[in-house]
DSSP file (Angstrom, degrees, kcal/mol; ACC not computed):
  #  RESIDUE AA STRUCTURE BP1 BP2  ACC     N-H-->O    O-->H-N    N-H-->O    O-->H-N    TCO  KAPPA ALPHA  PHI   PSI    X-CA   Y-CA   Z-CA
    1    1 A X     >        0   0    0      0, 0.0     4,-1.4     0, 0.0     5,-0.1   0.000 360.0 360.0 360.0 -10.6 -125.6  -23.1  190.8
    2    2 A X  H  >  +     0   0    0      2,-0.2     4,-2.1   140,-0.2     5,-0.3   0.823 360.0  54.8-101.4 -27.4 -129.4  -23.3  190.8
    3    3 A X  H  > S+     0   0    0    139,-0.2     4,-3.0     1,-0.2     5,-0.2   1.000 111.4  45.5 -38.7 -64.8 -129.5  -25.9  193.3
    4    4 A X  H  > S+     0   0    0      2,-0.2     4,-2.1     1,-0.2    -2,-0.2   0.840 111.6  56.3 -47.7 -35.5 -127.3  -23.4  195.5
    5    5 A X  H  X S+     0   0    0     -4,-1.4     4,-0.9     1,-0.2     5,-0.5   0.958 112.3  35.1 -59.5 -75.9 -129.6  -20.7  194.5
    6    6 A X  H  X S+     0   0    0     -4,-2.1     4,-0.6     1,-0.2    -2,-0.2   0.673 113.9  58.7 -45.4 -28.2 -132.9  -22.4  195.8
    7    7 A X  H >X>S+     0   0    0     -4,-3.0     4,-1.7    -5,-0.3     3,-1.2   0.993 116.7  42.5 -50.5 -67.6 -130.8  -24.1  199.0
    8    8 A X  H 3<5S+     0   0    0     -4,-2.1    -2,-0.2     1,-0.3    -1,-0.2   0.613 112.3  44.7 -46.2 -32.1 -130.2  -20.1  199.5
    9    9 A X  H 3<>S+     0   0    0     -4,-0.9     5,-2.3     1,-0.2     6,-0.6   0.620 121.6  48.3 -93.9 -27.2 -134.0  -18.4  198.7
   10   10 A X  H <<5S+     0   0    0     -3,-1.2    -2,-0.2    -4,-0.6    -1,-0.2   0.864 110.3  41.9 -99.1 -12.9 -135.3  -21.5  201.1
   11   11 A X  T  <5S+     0   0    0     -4,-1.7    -1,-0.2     1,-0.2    -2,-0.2   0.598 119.8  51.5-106.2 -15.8 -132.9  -21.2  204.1
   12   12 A X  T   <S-     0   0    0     -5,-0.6    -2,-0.2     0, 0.0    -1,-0.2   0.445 122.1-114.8 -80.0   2.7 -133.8  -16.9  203.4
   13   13 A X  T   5S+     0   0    0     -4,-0.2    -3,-0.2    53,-0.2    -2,-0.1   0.979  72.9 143.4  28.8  61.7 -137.7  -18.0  203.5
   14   14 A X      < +     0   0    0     -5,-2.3     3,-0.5    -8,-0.1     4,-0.2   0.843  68.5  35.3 -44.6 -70.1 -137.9  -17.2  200.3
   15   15 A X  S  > S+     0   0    0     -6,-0.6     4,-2.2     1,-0.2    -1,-0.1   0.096  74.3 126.7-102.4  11.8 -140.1  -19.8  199.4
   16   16 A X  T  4 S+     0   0    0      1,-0.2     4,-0.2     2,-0.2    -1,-0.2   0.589  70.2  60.5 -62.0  -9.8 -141.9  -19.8  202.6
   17   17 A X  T >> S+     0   0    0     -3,-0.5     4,-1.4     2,-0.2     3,-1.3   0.889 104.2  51.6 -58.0 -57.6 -145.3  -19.4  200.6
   18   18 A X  H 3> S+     0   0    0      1,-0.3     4,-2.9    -4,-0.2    -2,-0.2   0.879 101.1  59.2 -24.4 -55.7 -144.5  -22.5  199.0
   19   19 A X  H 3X S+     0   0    0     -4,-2.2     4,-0.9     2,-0.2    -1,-0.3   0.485 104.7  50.9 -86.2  -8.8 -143.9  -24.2  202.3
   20   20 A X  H X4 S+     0   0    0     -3,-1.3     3,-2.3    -4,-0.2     4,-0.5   0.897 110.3  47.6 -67.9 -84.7 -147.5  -23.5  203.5
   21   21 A X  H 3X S+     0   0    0     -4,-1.4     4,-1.7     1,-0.2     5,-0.3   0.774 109.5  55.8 -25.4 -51.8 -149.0  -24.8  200.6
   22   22 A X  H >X S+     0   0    0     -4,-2.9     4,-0.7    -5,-0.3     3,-0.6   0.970 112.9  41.0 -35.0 -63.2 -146.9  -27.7  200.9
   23   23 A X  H << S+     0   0    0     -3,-2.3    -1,-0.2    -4,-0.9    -2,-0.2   0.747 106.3  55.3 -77.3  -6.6 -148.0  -28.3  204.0
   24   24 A X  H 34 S+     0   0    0     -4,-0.5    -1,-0.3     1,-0.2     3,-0.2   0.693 117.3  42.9 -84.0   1.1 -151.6  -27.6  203.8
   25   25 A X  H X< S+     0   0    0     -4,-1.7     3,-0.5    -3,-0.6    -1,-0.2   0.192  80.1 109.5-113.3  -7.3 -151.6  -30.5  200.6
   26   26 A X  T 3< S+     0   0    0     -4,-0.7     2,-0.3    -5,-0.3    -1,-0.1   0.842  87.6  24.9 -51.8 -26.8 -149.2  -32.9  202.7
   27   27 A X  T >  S-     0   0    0     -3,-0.2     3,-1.0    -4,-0.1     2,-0.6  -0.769  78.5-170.1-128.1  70.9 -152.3  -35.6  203.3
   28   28 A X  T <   +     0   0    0     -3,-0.5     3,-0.1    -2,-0.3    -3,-0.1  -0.723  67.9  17.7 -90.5 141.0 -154.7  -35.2  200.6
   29   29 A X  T 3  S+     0   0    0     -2,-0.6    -1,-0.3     1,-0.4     2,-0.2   0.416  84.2 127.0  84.8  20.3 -158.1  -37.2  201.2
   30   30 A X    <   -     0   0    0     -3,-1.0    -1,-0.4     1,-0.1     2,-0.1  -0.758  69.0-102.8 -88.2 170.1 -157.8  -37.9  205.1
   31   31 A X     >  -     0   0    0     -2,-0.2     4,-3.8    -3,-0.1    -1,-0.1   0.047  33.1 -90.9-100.0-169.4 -160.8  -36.8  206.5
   32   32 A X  T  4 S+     0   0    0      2,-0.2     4,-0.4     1,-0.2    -2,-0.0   0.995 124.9  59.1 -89.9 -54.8 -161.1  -33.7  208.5
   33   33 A X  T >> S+     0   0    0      1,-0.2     3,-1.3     2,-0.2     4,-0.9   0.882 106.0  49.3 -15.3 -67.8 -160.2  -35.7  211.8
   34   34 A X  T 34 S+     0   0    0      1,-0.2     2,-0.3     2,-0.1    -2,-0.2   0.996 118.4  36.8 -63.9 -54.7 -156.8  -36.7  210.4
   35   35 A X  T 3< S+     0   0    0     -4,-3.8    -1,-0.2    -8,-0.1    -2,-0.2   0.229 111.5  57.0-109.0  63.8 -155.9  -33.4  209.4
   36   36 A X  T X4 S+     0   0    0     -3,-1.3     3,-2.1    -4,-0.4     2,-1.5   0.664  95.7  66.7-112.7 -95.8 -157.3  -31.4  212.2
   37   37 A X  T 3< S+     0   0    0     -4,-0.9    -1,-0.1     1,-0.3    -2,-0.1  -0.369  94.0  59.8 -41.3  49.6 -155.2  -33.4  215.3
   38   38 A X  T 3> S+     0   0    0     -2,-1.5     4,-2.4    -3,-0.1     5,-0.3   0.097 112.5  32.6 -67.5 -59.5 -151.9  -32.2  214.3
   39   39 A X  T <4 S+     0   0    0     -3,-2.1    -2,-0.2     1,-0.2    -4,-0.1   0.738 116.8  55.2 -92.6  10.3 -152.5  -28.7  214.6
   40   40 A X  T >> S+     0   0    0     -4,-0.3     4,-1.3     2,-0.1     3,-0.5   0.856 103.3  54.2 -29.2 -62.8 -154.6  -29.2  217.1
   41   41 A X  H 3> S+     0   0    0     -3,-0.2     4,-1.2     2,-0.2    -2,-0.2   0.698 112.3  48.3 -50.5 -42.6 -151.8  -31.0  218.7
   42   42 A X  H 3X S+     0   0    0     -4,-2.4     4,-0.9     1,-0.2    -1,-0.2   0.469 108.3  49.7 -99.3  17.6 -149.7  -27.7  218.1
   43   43 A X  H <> S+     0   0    0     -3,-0.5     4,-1.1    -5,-0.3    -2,-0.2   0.686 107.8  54.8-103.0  -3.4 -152.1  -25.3  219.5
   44   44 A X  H >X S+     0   0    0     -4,-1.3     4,-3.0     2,-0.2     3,-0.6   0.996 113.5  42.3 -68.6 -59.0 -152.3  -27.5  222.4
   45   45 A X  H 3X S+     0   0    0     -4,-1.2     4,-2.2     1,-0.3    -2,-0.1   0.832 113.6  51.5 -56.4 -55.1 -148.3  -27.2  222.8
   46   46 A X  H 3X S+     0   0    0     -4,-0.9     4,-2.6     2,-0.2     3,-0.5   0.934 110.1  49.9 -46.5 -53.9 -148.2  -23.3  222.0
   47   47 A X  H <X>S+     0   0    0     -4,-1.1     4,-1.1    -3,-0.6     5,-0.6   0.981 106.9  54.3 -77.3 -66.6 -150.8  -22.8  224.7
   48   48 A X  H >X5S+     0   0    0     -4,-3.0     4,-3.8     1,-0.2     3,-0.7   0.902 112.6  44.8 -36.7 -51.9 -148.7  -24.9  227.0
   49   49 A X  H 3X>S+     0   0    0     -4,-2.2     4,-2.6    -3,-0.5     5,-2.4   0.987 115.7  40.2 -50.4 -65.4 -145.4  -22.5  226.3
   50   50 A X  H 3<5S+     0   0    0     -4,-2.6    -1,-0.3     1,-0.3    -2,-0.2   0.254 111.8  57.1 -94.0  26.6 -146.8  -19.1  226.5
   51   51 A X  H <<5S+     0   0    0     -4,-1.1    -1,-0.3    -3,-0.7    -2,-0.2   0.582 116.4  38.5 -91.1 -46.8 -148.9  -20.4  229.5
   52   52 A X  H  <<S-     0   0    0     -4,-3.8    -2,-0.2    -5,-0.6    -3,-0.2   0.907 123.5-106.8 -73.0 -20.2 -145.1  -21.4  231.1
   53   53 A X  T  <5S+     0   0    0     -4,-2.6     3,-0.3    -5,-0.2    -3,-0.2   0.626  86.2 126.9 116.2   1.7 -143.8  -18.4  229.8
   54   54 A X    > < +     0   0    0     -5,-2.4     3,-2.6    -6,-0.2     4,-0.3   0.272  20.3 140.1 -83.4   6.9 -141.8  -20.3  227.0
   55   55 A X  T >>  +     0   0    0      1,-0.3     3,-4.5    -6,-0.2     4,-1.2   0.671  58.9  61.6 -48.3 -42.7 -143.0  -18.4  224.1
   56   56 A X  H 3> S+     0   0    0     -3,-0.3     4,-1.9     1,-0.3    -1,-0.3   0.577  87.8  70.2 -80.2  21.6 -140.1  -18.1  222.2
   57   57 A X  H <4 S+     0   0    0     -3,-2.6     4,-0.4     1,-0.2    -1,-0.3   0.467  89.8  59.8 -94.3  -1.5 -139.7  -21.5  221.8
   58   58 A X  H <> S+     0   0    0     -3,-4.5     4,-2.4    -4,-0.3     5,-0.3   0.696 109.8  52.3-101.7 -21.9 -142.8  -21.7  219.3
   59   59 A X  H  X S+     0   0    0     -4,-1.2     4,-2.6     2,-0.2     3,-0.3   0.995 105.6  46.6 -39.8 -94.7 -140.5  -19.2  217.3
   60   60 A X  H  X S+     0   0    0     -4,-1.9     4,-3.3     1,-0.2     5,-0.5   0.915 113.8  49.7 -17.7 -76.1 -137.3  -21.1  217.1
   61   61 A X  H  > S+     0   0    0     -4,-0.4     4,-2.1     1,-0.2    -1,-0.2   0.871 113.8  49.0 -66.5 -39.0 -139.3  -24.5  216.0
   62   62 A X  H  X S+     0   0    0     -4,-2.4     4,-2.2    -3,-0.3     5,-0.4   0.992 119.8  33.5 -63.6 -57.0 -141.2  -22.4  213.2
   63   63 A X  H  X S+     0   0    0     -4,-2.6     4,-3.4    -5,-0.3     5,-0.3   0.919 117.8  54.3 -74.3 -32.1 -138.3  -20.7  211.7
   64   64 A X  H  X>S+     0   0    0     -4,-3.3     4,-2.7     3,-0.2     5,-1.7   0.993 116.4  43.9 -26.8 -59.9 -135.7  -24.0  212.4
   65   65 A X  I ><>S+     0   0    0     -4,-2.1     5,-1.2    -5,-0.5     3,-0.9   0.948 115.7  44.4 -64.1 -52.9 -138.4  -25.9  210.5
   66   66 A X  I 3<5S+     0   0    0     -4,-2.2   -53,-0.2     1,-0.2    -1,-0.2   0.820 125.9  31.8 -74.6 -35.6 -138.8  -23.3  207.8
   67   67 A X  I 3<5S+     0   0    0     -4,-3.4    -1,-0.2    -5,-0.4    -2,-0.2   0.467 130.3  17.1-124.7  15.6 -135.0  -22.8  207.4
   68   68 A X  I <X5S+     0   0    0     -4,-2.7     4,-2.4    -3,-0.9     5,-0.2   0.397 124.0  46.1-127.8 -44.8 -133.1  -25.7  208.0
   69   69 A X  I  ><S+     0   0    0     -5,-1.7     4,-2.9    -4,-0.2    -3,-0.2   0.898 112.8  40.0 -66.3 -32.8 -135.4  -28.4  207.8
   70   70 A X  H  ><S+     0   0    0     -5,-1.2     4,-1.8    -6,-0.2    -1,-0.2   0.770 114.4  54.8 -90.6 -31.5 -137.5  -28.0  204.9
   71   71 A X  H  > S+     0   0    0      2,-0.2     4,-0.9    -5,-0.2    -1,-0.2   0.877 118.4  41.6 -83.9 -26.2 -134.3  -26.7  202.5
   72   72 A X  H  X S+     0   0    0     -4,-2.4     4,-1.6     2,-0.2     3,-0.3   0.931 103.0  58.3 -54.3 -50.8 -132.7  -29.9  203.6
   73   73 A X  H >X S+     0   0    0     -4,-2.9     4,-2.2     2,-0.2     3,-0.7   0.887 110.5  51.7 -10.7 -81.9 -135.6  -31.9  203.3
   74   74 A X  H 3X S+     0   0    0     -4,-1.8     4,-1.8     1,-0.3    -1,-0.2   0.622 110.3  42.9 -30.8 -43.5 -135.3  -30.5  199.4
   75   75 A X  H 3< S+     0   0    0     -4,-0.9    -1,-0.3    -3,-0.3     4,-0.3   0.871 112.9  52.5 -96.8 -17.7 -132.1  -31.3  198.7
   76   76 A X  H XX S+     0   0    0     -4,-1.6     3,-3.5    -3,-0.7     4,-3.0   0.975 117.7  42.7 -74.9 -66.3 -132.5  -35.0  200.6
   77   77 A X  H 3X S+     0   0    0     -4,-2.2     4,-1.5     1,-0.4     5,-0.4   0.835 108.1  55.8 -67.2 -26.6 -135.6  -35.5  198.3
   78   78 A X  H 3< S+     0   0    0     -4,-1.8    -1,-0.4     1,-0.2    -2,-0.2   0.504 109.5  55.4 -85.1  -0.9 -133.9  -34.0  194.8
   79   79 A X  H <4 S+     0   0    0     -3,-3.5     9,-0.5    -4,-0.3    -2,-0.2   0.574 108.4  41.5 -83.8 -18.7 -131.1  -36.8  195.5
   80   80 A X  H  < S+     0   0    0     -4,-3.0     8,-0.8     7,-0.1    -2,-0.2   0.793 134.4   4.8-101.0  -9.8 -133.2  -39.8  195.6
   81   81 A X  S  < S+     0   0    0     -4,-1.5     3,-0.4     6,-0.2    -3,-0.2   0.803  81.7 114.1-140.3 -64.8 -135.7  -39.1  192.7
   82   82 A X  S    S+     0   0    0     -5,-0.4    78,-0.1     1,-0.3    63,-0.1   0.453  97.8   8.6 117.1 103.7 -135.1  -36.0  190.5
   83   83 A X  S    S+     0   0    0      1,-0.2    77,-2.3    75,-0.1     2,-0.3   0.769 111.8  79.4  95.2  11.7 -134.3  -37.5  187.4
   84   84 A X        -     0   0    0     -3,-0.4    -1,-0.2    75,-0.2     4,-0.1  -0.925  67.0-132.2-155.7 144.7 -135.0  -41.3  187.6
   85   85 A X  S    S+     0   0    0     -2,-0.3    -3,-0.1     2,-0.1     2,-0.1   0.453 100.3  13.2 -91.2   6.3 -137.8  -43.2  187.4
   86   86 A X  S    S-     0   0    0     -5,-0.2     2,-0.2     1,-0.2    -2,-0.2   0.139 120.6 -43.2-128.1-103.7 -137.1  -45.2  190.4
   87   87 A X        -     0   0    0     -2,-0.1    -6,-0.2    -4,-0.1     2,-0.2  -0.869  49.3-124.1-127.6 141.9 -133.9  -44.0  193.2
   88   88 A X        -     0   0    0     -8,-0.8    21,-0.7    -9,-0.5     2,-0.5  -0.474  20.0-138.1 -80.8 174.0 -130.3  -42.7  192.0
   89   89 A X        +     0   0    0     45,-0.3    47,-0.5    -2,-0.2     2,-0.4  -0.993  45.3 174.7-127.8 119.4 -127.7  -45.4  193.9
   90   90 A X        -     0   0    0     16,-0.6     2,-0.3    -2,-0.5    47,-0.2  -0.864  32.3-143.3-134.9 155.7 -125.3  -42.1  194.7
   91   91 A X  B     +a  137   0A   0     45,-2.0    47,-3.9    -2,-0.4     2,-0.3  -0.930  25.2 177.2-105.5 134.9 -121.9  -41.8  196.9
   92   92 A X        -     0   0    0     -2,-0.3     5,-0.2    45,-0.1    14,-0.1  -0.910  34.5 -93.5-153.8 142.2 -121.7  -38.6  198.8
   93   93 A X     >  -     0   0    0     -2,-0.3     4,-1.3     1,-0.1     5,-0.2   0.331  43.0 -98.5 -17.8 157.6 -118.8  -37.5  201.4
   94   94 A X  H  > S+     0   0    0      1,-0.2     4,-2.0     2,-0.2     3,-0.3   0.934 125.8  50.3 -56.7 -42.5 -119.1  -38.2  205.5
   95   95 A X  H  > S+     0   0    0      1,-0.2     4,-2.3     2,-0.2     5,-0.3   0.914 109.5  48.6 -69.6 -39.7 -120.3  -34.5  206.0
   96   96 A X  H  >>S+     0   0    0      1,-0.2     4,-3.9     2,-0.2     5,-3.5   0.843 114.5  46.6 -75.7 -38.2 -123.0  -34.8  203.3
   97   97 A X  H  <5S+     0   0    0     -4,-1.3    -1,-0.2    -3,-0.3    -2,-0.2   0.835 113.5  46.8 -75.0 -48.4 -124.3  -38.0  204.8
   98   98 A X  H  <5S+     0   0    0     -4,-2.0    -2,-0.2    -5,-0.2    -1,-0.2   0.722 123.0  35.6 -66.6 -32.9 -124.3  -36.7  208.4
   99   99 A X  H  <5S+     0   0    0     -4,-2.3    -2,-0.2    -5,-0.3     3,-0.2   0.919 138.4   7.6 -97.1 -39.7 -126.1  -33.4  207.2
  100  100 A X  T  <5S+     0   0    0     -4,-3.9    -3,-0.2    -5,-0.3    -4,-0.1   0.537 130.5  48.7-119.7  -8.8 -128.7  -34.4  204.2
  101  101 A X  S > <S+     0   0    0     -5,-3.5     3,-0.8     4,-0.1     5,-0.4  -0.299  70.1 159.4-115.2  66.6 -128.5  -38.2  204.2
  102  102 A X  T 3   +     0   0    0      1,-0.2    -4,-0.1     2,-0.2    -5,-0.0  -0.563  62.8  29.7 -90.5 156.7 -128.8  -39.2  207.6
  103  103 A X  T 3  S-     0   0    0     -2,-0.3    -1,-0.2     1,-0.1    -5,-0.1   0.847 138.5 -63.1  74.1  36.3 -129.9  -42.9  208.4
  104  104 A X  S <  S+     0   0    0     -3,-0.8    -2,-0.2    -7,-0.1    -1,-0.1   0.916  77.6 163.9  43.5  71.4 -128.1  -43.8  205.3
  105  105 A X  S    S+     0   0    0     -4,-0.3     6,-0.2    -8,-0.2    -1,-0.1   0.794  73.2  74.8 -65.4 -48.3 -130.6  -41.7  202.9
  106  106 A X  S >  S+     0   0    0     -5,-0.4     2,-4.3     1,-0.3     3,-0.7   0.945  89.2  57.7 -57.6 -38.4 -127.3  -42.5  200.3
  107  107 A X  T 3>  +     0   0    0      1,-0.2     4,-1.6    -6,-0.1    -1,-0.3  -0.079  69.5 129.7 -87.6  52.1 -128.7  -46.2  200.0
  108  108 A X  H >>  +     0   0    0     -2,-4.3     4,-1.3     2,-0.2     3,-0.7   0.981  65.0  45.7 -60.0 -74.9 -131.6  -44.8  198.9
  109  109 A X  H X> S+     0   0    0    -21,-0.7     4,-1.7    -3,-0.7     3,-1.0   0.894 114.5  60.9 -56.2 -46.3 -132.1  -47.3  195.3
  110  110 A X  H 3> S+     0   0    0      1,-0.3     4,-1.0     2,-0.2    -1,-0.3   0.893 105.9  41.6 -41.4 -51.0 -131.1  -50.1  198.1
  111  111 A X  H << S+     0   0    0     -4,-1.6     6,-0.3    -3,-0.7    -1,-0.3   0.655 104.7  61.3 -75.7 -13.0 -133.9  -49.3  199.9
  112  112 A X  H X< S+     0   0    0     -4,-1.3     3,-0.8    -3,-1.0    -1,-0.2   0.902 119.6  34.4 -61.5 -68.5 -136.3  -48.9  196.9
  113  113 A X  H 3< S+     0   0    0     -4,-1.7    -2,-0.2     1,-0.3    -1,-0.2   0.629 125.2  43.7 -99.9   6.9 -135.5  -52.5  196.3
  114  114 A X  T ><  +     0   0    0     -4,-1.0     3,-1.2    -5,-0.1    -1,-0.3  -0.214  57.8 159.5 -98.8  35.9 -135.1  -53.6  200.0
  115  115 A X  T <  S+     0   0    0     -3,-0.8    -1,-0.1     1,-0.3    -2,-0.1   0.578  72.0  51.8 -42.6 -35.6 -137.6  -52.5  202.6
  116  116 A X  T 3  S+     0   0    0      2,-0.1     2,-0.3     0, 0.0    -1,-0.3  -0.087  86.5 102.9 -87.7  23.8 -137.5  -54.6  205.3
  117  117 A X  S <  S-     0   0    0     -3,-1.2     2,-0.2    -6,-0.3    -3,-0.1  -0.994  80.5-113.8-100.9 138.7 -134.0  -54.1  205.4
  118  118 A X    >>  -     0   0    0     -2,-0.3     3,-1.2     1,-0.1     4,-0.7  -0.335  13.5-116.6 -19.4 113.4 -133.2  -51.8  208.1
  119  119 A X  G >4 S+     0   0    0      1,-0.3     3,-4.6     2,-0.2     4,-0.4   0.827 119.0  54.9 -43.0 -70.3 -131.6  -48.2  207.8
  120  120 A X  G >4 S+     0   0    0      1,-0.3     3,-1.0     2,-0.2     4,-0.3   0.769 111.1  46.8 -31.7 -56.7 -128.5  -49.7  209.8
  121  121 A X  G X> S+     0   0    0     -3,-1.2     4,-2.8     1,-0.2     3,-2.5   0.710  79.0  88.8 -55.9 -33.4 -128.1  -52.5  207.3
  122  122 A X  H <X S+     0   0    0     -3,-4.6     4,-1.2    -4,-0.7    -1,-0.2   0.679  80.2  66.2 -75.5  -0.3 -128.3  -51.0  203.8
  123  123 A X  H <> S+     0   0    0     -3,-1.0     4,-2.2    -4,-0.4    -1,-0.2   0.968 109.3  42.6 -45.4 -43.7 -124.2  -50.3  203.6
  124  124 A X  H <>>S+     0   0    0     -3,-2.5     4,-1.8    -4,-0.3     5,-0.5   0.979 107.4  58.2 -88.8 -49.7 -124.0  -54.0  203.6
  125  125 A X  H >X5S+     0   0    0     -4,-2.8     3,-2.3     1,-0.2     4,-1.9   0.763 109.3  55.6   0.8 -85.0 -127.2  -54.3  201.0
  126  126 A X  H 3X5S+     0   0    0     -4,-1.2     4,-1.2     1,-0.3     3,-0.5   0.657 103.8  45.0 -15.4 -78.4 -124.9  -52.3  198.9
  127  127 A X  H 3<5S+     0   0    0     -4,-2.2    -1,-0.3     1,-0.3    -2,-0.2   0.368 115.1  46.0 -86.2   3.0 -121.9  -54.3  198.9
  128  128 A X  H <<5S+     0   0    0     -3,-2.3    -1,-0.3    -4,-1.8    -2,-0.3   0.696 102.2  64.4 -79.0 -34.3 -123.7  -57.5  198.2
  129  129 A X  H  <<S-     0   0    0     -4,-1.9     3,-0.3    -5,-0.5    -2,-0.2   0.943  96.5-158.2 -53.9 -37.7 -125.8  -55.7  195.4
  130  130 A X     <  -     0   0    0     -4,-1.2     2,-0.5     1,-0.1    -2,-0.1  -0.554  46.3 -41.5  85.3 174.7 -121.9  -55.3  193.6
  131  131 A X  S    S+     0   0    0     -2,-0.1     2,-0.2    -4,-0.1     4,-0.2  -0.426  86.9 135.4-107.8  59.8 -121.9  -52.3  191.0
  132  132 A X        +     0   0    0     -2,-0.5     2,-0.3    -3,-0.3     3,-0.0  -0.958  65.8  25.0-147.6 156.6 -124.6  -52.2  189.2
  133  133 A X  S    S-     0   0    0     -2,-0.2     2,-0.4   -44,-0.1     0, 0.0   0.615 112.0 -97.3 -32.6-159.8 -126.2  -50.1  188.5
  134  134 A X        -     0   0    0     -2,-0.3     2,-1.0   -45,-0.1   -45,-0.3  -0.835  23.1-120.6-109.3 131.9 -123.4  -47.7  188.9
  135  135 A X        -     0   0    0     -2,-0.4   -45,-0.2    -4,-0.2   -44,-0.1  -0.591  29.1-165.2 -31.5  40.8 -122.6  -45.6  191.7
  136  136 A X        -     0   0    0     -2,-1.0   -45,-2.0   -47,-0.5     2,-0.1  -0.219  23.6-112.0 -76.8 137.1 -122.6  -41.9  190.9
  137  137 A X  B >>  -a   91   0A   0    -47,-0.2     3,-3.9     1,-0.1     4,-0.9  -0.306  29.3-116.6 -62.5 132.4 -121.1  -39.2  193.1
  138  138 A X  H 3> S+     0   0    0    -47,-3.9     4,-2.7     1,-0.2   -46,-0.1   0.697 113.9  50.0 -15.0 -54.9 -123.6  -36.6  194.9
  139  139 A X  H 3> S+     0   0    0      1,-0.2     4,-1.0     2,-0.2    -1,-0.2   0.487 100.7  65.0 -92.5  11.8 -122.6  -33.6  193.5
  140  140 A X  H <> S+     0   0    0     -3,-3.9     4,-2.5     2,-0.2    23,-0.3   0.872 101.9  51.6 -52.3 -64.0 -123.0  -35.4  189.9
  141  141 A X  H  X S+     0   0    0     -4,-0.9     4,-1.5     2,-0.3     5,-0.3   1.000 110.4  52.1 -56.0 -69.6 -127.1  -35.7  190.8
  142  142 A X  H  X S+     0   0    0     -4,-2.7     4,-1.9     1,-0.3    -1,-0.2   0.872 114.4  43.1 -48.3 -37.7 -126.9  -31.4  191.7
  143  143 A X  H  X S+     0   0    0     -4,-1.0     4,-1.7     2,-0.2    -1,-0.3   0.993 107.1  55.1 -75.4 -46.5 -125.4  -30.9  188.4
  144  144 A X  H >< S+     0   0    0     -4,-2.5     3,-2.0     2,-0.2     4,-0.4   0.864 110.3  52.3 -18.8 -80.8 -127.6  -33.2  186.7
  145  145 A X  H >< S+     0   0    0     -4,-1.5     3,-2.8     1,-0.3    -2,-0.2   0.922 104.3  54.7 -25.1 -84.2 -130.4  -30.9  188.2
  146  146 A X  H 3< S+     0   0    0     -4,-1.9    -1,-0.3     1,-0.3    -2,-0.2   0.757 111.5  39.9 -42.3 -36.7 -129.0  -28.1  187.0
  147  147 A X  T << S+     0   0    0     -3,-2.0    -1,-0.3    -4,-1.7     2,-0.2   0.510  82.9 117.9 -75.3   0.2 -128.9  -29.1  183.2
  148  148 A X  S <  S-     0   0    0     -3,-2.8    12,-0.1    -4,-0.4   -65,-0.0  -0.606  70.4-124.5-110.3 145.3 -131.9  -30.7  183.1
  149  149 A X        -     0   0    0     -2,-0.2    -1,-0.2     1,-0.1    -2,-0.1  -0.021  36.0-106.0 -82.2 164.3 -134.2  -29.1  180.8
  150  150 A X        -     0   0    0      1,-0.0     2,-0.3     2,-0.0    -1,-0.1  -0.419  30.2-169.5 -78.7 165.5 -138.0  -28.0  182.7
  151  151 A X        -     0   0    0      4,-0.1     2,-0.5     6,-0.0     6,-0.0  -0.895  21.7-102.5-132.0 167.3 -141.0  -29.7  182.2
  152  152 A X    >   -     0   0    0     -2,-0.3     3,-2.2     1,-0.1     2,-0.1  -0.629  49.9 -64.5-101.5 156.7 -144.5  -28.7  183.2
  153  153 A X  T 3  S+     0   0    0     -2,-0.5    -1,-0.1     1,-0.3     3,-0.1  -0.009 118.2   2.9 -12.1  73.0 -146.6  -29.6  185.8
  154  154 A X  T 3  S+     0   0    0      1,-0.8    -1,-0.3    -2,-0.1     3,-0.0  -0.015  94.4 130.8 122.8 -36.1 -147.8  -33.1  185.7
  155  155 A X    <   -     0   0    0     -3,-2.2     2,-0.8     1,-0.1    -1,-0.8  -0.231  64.1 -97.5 -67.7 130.6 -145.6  -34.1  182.5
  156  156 A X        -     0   0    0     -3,-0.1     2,-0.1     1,-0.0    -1,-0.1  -0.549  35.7-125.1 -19.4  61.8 -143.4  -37.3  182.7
  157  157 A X        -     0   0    0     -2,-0.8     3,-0.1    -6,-0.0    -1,-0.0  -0.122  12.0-133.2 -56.1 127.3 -140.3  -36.8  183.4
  158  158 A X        -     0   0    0     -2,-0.1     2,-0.3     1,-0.1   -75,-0.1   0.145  30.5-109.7 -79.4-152.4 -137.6  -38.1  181.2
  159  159 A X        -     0   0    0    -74,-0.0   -75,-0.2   -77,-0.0     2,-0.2  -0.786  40.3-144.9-105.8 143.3 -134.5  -40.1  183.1
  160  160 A X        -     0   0    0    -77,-2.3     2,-0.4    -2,-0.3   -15,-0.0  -0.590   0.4-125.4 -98.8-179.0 -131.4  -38.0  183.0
  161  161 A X        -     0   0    0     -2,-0.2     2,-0.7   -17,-0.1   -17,-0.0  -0.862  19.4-132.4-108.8 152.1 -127.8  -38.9  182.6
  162  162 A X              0   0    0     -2,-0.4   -21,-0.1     1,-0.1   -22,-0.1  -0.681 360.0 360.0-114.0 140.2 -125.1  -37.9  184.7
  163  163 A X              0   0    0     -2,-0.7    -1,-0.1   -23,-0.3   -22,-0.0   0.661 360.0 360.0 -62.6 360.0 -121.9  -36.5  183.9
């Protein structure tokens, strides 16, 4: 349920403080160059809209990003690490795959120990790897999350188990 909560507070921009800090920390140590040209690069693009007359299109693309991408984003990133010290090796439905694992996201731990294999490829990874580690289903990982006791800031997390 706390998953569902936070999915909920972040697609409400809830957490939309967050998600500025987040983004002003996204590169830390690049020089002022590297993280200058991006928003450079979107004041160019704004200026280009409300010069055509597009304005509300710089709208849409902030609150899309703020409330679909970034609570997806979340749940993408609390399936592949959250609990593990390396990648969980997970199953999740077609819909799940299509909305928060796309590009086969699922074959995450494949890709951890394959890189140069292609997104397209890592089903087949899979079924040569055989089953082990074990497979656990998706919504296994979200409960996992949900039991798992906190830790603070910086602190080791330990590996959990899943039911």
């Amino acid at each position: 349920m706390a998953v569902l909560k936070y999915f909920l507070r972040d697609v409400c921009l809830l957490h939309v403080m967050e998600l500025q800090r987040l983004s002003q920390r996204v590169r830390p140590g690049t020089t002022w160059t590297d993280g200058s040209m991006p928003n450079l690069w979107l004041l160019g693009a704004a200026g280009l809209l409300i010069w055509f007359g597009q304005w509300w299109v710089i709208i849409v693309w902030y609150l899309g990003t703020a409330m679909v991408f970034w609570p997806t984003f979340r749940l993408r990133v609390w399936t592949e690490h959250v609990g593990t010290a390396e990648a969980h090796r997970i199953s999740a439905p077609w819909y799940m795959r299509l909305w928060v694992l796309p590009h086969n996201t699922w074959c995450h731990y494949e890709h951890h120990h394959y890189p140069q294999v292609p997104c397209w490829n890592l089903p087949r990874v899979r079924e040569l790897m055989g089953d082990s580690p074990p497979i656990v289903p998706l919504f296994s990982i979200f409960e996992t999350i949900e039991n798992a006791p906190p830790i603070s800031s910086g602190a080791k997390a330990p590996e959990l188990t899943h039911s």
